[in-house]
C-alpha positions as CSV (number, residue, x, y, z in Angstrom):
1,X,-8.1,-19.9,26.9
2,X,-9.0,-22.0,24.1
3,X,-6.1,-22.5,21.5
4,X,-6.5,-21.4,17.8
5,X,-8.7,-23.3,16.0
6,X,-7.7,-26.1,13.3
7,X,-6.8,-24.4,10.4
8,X,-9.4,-26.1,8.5
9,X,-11.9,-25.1,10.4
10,X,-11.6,-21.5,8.8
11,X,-13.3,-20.8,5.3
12,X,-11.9,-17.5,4.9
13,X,-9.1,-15.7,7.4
14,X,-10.5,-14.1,10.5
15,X,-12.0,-10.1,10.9
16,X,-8.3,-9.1,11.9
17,X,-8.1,-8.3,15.6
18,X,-6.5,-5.1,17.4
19,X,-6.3,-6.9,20.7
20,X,-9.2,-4.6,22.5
21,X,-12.9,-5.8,23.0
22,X,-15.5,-2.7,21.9
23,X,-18.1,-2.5,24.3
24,X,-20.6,0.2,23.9
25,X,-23.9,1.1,25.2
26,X,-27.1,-0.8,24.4
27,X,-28.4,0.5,21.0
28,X,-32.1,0.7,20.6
29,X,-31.3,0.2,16.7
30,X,-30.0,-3.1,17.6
31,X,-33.8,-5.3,17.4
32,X,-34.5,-3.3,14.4
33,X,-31.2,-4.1,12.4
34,X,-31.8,-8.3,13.0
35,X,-35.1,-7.9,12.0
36,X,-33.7,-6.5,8.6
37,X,-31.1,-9.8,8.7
38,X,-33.9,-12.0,9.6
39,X,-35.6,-11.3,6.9
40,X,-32.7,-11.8,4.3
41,X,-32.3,-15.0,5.7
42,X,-35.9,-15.9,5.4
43,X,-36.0,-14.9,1.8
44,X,-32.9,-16.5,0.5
45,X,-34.0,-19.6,2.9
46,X,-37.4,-20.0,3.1
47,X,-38.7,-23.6,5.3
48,X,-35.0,-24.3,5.1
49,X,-34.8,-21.6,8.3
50,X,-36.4,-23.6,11.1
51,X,-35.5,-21.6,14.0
52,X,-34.1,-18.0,13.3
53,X,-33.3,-16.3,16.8
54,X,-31.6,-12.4,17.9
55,X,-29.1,-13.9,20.1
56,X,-26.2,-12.7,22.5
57,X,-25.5,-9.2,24.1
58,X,-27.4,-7.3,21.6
59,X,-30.4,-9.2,22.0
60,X,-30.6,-7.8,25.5
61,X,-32.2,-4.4,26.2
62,X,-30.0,-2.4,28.4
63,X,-27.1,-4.9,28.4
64,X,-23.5,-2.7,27.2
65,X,-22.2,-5.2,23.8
66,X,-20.0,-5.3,21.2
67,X,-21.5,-3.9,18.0
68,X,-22.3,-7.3,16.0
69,X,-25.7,-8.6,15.6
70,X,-25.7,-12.4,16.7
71,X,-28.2,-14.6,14.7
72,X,-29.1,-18.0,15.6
73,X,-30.1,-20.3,12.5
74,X,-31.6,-23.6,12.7
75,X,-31.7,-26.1,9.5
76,X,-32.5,-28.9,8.6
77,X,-29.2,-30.6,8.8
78,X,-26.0,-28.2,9.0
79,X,-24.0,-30.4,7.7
80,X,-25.7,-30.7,4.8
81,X,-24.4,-27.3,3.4
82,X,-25.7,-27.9,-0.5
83,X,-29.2,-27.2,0.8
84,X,-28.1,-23.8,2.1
85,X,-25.2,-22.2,2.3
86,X,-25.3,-21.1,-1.6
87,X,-28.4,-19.5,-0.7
88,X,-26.9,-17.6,2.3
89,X,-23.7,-16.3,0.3
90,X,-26.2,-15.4,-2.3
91,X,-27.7,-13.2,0.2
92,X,-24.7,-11.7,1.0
93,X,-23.6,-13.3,4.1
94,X,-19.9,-14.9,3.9
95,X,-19.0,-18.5,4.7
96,X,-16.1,-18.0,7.8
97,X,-16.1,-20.9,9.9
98,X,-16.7,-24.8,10.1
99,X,-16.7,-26.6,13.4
100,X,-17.5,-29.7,12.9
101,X,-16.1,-30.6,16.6
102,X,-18.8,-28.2,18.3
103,X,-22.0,-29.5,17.4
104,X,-21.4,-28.8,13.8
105,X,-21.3,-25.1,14.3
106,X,-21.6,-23.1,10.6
107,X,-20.5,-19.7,11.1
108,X,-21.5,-16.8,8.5
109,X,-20.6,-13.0,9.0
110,X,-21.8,-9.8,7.1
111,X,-20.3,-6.2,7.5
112,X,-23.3,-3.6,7.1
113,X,-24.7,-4.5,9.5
114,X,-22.0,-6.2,12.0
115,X,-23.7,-10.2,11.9
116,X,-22.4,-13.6,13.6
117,X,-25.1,-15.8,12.1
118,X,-24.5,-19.3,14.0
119,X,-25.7,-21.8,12.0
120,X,-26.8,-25.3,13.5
121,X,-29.0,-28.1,13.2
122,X,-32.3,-27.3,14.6
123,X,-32.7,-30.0,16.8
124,X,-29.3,-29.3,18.0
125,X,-29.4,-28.4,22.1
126,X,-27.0,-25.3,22.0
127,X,-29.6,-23.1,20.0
128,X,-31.6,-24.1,23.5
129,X,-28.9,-23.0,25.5
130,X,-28.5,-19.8,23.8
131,X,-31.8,-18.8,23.7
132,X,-32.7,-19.8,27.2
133,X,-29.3,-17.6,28.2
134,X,-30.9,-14.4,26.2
135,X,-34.3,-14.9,27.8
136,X,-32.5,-15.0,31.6
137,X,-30.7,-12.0,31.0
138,X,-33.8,-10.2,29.8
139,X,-35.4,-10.6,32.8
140,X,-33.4,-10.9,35.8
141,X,-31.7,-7.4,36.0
142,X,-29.0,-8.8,38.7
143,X,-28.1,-11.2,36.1
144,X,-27.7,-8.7,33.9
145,X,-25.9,-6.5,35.5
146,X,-23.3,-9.0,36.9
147,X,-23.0,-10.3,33.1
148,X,-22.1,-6.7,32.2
149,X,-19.3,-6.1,35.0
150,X,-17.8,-9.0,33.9
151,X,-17.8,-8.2,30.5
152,X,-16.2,-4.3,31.1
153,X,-13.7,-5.8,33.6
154,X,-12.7,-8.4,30.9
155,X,-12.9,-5.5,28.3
156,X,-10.1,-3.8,29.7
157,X,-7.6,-6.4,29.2
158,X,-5.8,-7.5,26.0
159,X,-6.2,-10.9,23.8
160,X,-5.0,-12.3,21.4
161,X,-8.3,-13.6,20.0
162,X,-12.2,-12.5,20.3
163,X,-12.7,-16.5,21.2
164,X,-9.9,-16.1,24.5
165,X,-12.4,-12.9,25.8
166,X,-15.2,-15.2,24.9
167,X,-13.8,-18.3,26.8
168,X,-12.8,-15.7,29.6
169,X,-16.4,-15.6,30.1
170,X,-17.4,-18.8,30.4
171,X,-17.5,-19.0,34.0
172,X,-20.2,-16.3,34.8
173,X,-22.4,-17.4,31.7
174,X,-22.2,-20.9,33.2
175,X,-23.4,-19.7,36.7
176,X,-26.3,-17.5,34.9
177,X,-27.2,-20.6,32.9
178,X,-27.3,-22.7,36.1
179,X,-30.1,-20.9,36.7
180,X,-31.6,-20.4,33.6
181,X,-31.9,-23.9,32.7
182,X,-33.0,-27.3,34.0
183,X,-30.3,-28.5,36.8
184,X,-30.1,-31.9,34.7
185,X,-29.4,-29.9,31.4
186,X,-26.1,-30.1,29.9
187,X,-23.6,-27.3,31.2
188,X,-23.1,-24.5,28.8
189,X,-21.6,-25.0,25.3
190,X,-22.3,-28.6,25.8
191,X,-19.7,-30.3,28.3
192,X,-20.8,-34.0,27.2
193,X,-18.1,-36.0,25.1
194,X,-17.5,-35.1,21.4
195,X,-18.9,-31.7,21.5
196,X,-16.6,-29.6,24.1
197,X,-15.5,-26.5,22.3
198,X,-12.0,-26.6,21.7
C-alpha cells in the first residue's frame, strides 16, 4: 500500500473517508454529467485545455464504479499553475492535491457532481496510459469483467485510504494495460525513475 502522501502535497485536507469503497452500478447519467464538467472546463480554460478526457470506471459503459466523475486535463505546462488554476477555482473546482513526484500530477475535485479532474502536462505519457486503459476496457468485455471482480472483491475489504484500494489494484490494471498498450511502453503509472507514485 502506498504510505500517506507528504503533507505538502495536500492543498486542502482529504474528502474524509469511512473506510468502505462505494461501488454501484453503471449509470447511464455518467457521459452526460462529464460532458456538463467538460464544458466548464473549456469555458473557464479555453486553448489552455489541450486534452480534456472522461476517464476511469465511469467512463466505461457497463463497468460497476464509484460515483465520481474522473476528468483528465492536459495543459500547457502543469507546473505552471498561474496560467490556470485561478481559472479552474473560478469555475468552481477546488485545488486538493500537488504531486510534483508523479509526473507533476494537479488534482482538483468538485462535489455536485462527484469530479477527480487530474491535471497534467499534455505531453505528459500517463494521460496516454489512462486513456489507452479506458478504451481497452470499452471494448474487450473479459477485460472488463475481470476489472470489475476485482474491484467488488477489493470493495469488500476495509482501508484506510481511497489511494491503498487504488494501489490494491494495481496489479490487474497492469495486466489489462499489458495488453492495451505497446509491449515497449512504460508499465502503468510510469515505473521509470523519478516518477514512481509513492
Amino acid at each position: 500500500m502506498s504510505p500517506q502522501r507528504p503533507e505538502s502535497d495536500w492543498i486542502v485536507p482529504p474528502v474524509p473517508f469511512s473506510g468502505r469503497i462505494e461501488l454501484v452500478e453503471y449509470d447511464t447519467a455518467w457521459p452526460r454529467r462529464y460532458d456538463a464538467v467538460a464544458a466548464r472546463i473549456r469555458s473557464a480554460l479555453g486553448d489552455t485545455a489541450i486534452v480534456l478526457e472522461h476517464a476511469g470506471s465511469t467512463s466505461v459503459p457497463g463497468l460497476a464504479a464509484k460515483p465520481v466523475i474522473d476528468v483528465v486535463l492536459g495543459v500547457p505546462d502543469a507546473t505552471d499553475e498561474a496560467a490556470y488554476v485561478p481559472a479552474l477555482e473560478a469555475a468552481g473546482f477546488e485545488f486538493a492535491i500537488r504531486e510534483p513526484e508523479w509526473f507533476e500530477h494537479r488534482l482538483f475535485r468538485d462535489r455536485e457532481p462527484r469530479v477527480n479532474l487530474h491535471t497534467f502536462s499534455a505531453d505528459c505519457e500517463e494521460i496516454g496510459r489512462m486513456v489507452a486503459f479506458r478504451d481497452w476496457l470499452r471494448t474487450h468485455a473479459e477485460d472488463r469483467e475481470l476489472y470489475e471482480g476485482e474491484k467488488r472483491r477489493l470493495a469488500e475489504q476495509t482501508w484506510n485510504t481511497v489511494q491503498d484500494y487504488a494501489d490494491a489494484k494495481t496489479e490487474v490494471v497492469r495486466e489489462i494495460v499489458g495488453r492495451a498498450l505497446p509491449a515497449d511502453s512504460t508499465d502503468v503509472h510510469g515505473t521509470e525513475a523519478g516518477n514512481a507514485r509513492p
